[in-house]
Backbone atoms as SQL, in Angstrom:
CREATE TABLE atoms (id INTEGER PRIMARY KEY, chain TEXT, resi INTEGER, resn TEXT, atom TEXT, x REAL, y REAL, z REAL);
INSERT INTO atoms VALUES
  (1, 'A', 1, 'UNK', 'N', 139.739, 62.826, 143.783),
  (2, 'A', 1, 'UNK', 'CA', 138.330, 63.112, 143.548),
  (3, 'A', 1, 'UNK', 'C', 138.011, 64.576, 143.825),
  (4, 'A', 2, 'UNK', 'N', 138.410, 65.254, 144.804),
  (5, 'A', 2, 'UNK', 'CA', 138.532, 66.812, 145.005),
  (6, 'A', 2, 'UNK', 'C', 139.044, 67.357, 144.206),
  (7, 'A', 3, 'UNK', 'N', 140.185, 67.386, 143.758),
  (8, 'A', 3, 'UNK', 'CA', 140.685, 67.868, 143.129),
  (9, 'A', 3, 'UNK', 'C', 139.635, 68.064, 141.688),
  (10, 'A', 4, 'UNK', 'N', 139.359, 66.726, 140.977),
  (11, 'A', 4, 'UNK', 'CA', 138.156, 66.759, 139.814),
  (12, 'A', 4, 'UNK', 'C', 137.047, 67.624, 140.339),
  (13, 'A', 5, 'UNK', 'N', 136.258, 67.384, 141.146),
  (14, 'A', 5, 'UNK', 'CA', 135.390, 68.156, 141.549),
  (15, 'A', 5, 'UNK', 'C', 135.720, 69.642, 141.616),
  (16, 'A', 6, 'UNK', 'N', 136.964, 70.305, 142.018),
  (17, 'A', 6, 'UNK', 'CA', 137.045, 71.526, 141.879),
  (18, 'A', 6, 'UNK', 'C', 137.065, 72.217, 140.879),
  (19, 'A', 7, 'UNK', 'N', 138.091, 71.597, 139.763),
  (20, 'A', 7, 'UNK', 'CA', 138.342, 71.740, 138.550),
  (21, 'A', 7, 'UNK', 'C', 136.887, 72.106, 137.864),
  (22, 'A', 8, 'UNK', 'N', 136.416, 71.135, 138.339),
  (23, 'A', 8, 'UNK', 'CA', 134.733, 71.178, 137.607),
  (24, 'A', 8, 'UNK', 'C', 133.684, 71.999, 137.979),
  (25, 'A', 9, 'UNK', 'N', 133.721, 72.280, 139.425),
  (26, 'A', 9, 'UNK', 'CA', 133.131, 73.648, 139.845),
  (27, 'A', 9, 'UNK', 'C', 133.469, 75.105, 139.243),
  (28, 'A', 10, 'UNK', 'N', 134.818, 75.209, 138.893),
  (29, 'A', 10, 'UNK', 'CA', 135.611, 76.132, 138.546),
  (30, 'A', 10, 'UNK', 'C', 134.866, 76.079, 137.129),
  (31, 'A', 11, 'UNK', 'N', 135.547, 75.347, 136.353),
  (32, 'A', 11, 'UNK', 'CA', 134.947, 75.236, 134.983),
  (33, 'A', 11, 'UNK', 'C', 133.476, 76.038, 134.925),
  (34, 'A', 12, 'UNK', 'N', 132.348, 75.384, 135.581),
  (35, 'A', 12, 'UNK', 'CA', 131.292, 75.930, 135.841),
  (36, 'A', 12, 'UNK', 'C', 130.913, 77.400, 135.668),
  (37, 'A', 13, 'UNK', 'N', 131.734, 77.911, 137.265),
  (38, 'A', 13, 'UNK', 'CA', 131.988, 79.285, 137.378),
  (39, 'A', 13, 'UNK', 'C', 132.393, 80.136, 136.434),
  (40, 'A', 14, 'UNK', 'N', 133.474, 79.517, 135.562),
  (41, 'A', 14, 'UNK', 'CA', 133.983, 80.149, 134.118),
  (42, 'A', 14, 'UNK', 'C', 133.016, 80.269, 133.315),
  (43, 'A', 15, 'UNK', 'N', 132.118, 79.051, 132.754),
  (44, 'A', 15, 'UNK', 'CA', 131.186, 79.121, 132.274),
  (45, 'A', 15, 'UNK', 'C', 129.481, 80.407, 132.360),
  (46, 'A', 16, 'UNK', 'N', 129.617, 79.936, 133.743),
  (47, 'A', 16, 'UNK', 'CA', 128.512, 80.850, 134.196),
  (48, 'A', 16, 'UNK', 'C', 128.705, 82.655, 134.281),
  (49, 'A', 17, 'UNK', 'N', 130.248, 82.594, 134.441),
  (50, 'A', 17, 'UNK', 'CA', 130.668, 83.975, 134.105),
  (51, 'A', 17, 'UNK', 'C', 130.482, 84.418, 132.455),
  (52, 'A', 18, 'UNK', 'N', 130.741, 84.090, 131.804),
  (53, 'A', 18, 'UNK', 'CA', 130.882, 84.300, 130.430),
  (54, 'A', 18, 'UNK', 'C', 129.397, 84.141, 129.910),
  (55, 'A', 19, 'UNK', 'N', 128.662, 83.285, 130.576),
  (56, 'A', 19, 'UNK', 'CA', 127.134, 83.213, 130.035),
  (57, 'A', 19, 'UNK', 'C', 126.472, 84.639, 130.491),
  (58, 'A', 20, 'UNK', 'N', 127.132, 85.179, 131.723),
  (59, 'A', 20, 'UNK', 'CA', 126.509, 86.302, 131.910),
  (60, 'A', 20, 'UNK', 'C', 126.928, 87.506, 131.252),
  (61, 'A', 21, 'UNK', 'N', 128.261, 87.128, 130.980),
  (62, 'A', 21, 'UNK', 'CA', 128.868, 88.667, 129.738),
  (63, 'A', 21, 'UNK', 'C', 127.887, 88.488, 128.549),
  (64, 'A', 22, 'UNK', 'N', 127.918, 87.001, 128.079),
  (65, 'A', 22, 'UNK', 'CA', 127.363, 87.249, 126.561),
  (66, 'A', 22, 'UNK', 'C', 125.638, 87.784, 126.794),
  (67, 'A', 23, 'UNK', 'N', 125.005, 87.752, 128.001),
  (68, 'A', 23, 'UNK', 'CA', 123.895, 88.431, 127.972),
  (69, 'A', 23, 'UNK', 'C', 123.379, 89.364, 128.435),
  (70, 'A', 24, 'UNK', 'N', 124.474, 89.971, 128.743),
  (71, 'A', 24, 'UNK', 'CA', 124.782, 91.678, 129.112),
  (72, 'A', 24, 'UNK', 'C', 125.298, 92.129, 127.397),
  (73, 'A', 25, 'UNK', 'N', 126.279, 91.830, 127.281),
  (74, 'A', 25, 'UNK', 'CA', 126.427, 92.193, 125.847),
  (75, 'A', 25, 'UNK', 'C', 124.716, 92.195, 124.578),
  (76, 'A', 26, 'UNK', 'N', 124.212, 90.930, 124.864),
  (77, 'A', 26, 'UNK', 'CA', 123.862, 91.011, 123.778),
  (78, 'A', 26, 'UNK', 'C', 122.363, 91.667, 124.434),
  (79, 'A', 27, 'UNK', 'N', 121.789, 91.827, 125.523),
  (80, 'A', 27, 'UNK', 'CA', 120.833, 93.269, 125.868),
  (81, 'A', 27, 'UNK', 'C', 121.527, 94.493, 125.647),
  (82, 'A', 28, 'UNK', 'N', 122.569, 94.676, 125.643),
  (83, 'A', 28, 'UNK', 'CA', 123.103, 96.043, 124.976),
  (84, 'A', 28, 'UNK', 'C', 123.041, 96.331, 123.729),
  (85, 'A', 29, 'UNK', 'N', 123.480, 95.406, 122.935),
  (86, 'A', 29, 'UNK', 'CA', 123.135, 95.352, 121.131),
  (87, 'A', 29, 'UNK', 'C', 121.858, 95.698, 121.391),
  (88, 'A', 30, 'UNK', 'N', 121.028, 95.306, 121.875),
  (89, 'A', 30, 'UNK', 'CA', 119.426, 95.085, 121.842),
  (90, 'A', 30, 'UNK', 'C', 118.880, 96.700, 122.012),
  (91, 'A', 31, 'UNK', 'N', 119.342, 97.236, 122.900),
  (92, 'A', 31, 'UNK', 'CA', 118.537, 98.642, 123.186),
  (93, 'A', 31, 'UNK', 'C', 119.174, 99.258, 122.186),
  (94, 'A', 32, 'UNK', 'N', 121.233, 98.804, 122.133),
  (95, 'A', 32, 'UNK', 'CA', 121.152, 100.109, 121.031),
  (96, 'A', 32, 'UNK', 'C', 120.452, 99.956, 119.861),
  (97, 'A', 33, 'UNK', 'N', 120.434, 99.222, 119.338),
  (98, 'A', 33, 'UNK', 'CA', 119.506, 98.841, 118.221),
  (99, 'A', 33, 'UNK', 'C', 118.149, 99.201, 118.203),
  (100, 'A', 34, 'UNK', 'N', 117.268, 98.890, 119.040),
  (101, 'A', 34, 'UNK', 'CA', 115.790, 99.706, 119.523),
  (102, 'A', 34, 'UNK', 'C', 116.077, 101.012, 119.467),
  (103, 'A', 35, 'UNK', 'N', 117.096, 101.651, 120.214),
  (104, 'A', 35, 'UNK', 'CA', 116.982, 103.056, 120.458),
  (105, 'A', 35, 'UNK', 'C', 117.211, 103.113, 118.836),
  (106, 'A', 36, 'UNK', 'N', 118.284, 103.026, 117.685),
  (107, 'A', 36, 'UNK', 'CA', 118.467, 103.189, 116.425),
  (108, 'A', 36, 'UNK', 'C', 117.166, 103.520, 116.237),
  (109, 'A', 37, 'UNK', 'N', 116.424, 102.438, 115.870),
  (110, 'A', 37, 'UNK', 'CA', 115.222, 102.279, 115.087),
  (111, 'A', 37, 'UNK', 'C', 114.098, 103.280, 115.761),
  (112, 'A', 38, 'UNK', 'N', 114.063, 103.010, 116.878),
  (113, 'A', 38, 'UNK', 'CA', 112.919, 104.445, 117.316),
  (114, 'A', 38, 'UNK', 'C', 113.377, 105.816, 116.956),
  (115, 'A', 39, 'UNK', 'N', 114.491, 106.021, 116.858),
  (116, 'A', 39, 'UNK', 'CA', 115.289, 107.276, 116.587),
  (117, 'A', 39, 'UNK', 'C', 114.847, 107.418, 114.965),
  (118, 'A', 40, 'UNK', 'N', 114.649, 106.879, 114.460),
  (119, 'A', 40, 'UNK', 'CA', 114.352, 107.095, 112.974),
  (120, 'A', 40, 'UNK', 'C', 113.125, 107.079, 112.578),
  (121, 'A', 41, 'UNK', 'N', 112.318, 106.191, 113.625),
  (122, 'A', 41, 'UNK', 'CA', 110.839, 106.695, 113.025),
  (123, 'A', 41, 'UNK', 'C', 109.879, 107.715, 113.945),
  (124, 'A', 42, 'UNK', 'N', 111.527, 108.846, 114.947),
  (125, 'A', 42, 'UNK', 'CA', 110.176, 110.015, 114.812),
  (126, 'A', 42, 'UNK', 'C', 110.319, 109.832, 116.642),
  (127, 'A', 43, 'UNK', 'N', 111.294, 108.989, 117.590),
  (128, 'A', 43, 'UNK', 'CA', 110.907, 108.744, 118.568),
  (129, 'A', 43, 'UNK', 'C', 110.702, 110.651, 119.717),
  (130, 'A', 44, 'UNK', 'N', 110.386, 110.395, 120.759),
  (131, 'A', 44, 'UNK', 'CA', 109.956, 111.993, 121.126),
  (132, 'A', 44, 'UNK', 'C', 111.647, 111.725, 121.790),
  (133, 'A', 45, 'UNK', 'N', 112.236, 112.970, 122.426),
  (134, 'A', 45, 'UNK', 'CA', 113.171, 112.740, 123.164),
  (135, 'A', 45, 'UNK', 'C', 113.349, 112.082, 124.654),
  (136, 'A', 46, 'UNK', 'N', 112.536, 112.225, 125.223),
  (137, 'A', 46, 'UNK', 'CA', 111.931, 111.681, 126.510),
  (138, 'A', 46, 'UNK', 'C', 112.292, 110.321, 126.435),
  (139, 'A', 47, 'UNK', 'N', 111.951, 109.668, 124.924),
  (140, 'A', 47, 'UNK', 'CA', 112.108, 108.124, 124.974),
  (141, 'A', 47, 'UNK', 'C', 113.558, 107.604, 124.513),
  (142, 'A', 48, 'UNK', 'N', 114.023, 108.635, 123.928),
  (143, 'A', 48, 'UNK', 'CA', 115.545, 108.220, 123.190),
  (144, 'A', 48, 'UNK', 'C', 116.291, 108.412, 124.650),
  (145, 'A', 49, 'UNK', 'N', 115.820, 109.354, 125.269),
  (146, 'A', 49, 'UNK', 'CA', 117.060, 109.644, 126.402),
  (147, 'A', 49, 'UNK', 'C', 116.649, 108.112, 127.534),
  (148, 'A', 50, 'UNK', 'N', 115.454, 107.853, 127.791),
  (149, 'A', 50, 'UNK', 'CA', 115.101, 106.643, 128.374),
  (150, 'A', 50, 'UNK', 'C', 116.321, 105.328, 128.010),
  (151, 'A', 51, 'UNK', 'N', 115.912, 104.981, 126.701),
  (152, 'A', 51, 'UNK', 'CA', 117.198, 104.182, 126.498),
  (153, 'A', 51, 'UNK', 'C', 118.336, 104.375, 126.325),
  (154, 'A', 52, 'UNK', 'N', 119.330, 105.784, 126.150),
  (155, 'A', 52, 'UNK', 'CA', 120.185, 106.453, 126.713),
  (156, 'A', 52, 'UNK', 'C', 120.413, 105.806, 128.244),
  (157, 'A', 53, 'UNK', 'N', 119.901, 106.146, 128.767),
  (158, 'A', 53, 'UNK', 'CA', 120.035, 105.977, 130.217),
  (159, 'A', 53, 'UNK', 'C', 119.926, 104.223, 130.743),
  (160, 'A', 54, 'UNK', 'N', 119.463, 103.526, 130.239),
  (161, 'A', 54, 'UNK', 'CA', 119.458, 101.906, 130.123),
  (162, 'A', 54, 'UNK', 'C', 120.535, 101.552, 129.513),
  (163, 'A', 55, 'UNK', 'N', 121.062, 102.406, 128.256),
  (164, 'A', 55, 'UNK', 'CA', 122.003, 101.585, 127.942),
  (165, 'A', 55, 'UNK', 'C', 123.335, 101.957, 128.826),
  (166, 'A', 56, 'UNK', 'N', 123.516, 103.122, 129.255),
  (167, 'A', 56, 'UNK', 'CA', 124.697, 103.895, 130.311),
  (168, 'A', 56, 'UNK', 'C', 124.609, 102.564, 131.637),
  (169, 'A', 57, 'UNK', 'N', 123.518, 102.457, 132.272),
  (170, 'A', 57, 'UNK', 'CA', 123.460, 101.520, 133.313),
  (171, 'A', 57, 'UNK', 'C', 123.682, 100.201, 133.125),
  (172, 'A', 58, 'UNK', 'N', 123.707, 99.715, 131.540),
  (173, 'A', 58, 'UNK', 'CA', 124.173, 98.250, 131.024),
  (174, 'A', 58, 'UNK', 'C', 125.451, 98.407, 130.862),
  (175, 'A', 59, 'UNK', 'N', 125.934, 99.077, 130.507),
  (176, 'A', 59, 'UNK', 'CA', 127.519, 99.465, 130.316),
  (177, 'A', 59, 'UNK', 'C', 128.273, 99.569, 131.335),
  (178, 'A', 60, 'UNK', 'N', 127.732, 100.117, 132.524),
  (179, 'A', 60, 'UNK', 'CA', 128.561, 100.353, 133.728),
  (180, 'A', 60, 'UNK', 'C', 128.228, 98.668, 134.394),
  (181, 'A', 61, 'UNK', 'N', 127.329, 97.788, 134.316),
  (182, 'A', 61, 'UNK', 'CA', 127.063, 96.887, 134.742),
  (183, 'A', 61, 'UNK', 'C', 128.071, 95.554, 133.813),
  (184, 'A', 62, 'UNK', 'N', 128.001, 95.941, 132.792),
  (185, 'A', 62, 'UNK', 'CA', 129.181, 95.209, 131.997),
  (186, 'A', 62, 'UNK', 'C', 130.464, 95.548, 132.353),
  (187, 'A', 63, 'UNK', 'N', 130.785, 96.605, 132.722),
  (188, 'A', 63, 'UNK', 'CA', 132.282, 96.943, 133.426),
  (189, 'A', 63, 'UNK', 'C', 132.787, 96.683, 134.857),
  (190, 'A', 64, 'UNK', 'N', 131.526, 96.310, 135.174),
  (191, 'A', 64, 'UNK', 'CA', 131.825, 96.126, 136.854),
  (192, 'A', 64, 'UNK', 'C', 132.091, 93.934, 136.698),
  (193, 'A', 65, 'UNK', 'N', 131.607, 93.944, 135.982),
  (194, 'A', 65, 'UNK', 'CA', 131.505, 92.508, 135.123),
  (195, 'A', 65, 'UNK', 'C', 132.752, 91.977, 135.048),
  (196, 'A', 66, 'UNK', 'N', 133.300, 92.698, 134.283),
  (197, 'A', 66, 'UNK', 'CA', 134.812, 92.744, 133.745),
  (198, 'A', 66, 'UNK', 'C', 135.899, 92.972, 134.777),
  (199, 'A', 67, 'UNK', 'N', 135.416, 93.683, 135.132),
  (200, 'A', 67, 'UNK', 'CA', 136.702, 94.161, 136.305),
  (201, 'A', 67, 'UNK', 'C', 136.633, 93.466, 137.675),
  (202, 'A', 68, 'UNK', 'N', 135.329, 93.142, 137.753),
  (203, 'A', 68, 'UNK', 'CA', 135.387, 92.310, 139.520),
  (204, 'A', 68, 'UNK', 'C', 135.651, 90.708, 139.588),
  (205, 'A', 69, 'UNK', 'N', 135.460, 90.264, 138.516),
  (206, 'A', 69, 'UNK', 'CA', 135.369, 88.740, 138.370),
  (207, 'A', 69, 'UNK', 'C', 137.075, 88.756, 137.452),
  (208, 'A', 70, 'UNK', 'N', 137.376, 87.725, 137.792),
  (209, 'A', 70, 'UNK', 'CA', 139.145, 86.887, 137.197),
  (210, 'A', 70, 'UNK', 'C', 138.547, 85.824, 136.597),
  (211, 'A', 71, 'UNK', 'N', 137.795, 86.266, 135.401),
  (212, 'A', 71, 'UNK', 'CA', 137.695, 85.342, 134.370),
  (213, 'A', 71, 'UNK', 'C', 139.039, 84.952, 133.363),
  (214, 'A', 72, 'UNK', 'N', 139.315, 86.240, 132.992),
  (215, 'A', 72, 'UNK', 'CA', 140.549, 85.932, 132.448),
  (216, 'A', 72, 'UNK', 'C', 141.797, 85.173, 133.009),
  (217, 'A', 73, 'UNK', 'N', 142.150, 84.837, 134.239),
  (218, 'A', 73, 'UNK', 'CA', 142.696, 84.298, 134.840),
  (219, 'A', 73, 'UNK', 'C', 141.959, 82.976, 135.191),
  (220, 'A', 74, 'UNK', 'N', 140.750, 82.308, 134.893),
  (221, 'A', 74, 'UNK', 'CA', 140.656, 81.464, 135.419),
  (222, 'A', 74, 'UNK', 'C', 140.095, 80.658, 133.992),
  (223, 'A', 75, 'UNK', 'N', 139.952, 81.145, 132.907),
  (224, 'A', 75, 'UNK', 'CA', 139.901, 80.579, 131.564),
  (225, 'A', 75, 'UNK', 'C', 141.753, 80.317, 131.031),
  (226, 'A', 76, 'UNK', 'N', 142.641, 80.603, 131.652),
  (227, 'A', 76, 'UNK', 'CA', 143.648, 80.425, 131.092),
  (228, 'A', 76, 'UNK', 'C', 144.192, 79.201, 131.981);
């Protein structure tokens, strides 16, 4: 019964890891994409560098993501 239960906690954890990549990833699509589109209709620089700087701090937050958690080791 422990043993199931761990398995299944684990599972979880795998899960809950990867739910959090795919929504780090997909707020990153998101600004770069905003920043795109404001960039084309005229945005001032003040605001392009704003999401510049959001997306640098999503990126380093997606890498710390990647590198601190053994997802890959615990999906295999």
């Amino acid at each position: 019964m422990n043993e199931r239960r761990s398995e299944k906690e684990e599972g979880t954890k795998v899960e809950q890891g990867f739910r959090e990549l795919d929504d780090l990833i997909l707020h990153l699509k998101g600004l770069v994409l905003v920043r795109r589109l404001r960039e084309r209709h005229g945005a001032d620089p003040g605001e392009l560098e704003m999401y510049a700087e959001a997306i640098d701090r999503l990126r380093d937050q997606l890498a710390n993501v990647v590198t601190s958690r053994p997802l890959h080791s615990a999906a295999a």
